[in-house]
DOGUPA-171717 format. One record per residue (C-alpha): residue in one letter; x, y, z; chain. Coordinates in steps of 0.001 Angstrom, whole numbers. Layout:
<atoms>
+------+---------+---------+---------+------+
! code !      xx !      yy !      zz ! unit !
+------+---------+---------+---------+------+
!    a !       X !       Y !       Z !    A !
...
+------+---------+---------+---------+------+
</atoms>
This chain:
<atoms>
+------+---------+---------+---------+------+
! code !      xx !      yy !      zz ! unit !
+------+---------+---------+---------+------+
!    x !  -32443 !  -12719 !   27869 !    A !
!    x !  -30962 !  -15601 !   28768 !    A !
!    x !  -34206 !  -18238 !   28548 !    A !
!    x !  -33967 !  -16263 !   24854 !    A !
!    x !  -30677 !  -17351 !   24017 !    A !
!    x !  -31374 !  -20847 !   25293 !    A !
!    x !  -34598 !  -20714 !   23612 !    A !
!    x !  -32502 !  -20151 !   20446 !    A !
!    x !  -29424 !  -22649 !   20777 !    A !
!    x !  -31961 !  -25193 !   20841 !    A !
!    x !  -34011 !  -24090 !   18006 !    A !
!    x !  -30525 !  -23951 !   16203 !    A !
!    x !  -29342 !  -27351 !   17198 !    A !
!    x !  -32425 !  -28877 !   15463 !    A !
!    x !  -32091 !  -26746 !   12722 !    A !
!    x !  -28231 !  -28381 !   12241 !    A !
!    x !  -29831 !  -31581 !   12825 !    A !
!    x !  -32244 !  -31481 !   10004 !    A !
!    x !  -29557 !  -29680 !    7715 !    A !
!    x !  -26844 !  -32714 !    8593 !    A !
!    x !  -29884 !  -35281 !    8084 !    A !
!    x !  -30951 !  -34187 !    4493 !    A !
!    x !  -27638 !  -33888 !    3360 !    A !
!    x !  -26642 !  -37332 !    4332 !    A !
!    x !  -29852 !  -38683 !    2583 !    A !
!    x !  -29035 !  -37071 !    -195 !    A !
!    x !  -32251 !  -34123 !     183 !    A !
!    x !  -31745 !  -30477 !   -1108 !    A !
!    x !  -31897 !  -28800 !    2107 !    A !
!    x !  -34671 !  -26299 !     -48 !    A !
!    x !  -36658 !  -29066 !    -757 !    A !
!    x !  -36641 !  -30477 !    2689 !    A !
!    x !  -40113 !  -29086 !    4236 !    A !
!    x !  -39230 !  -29588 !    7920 !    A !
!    x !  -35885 !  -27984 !    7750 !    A !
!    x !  -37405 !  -24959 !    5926 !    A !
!    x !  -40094 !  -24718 !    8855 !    A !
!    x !  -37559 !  -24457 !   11454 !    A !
!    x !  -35467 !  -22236 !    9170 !    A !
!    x !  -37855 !  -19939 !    9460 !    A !
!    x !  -38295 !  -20888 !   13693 !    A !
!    x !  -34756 !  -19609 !   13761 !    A !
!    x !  -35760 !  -16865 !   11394 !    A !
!    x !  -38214 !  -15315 !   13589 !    A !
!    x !  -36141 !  -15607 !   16540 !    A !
!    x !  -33710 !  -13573 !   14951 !    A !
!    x !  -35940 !  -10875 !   14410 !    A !
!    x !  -37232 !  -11329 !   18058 !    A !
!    x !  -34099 !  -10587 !   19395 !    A !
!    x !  -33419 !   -7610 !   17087 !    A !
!    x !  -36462 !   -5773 !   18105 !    A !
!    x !  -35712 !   -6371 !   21785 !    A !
!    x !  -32562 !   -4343 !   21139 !    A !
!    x !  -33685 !   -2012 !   19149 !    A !
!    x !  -36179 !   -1254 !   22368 !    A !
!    x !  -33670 !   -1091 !   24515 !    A !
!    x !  -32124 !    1234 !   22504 !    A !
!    x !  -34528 !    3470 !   22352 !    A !
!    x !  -35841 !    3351 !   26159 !    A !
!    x !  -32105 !    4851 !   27170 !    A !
+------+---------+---------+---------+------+
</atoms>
């Protein structure tokens, strides 16, 4: 779990980075392609982690 969360922090870090980024240049962050990809990097993460509990949840 914990390479997961790390995993994550730094997927979520670059997404931050590209949101800052296109809103200093002026971008709409939905018209900013590589924000949008790791949107959805972060995204699927999410859902990676959910599963995982909902696993654990149901091995007890």
């Amino acid at each position: 779990m914990k390479e997961w969360s790390e995993l994550f922090e730094v997927e979520k870090q670059k997404l931050n980075q590209l949101g800052n980024e296109s809103l200093t240049d002026g971008i709409p962050l939905h018209e900013n392609d590589a924000l949008q990809d790791q949107s959805r990097r972060v995204d699927e993460l999410i859902v990676q982690l959910h599963k995982r509990v909902r696993l654990k949840r149901r091995s007890r």
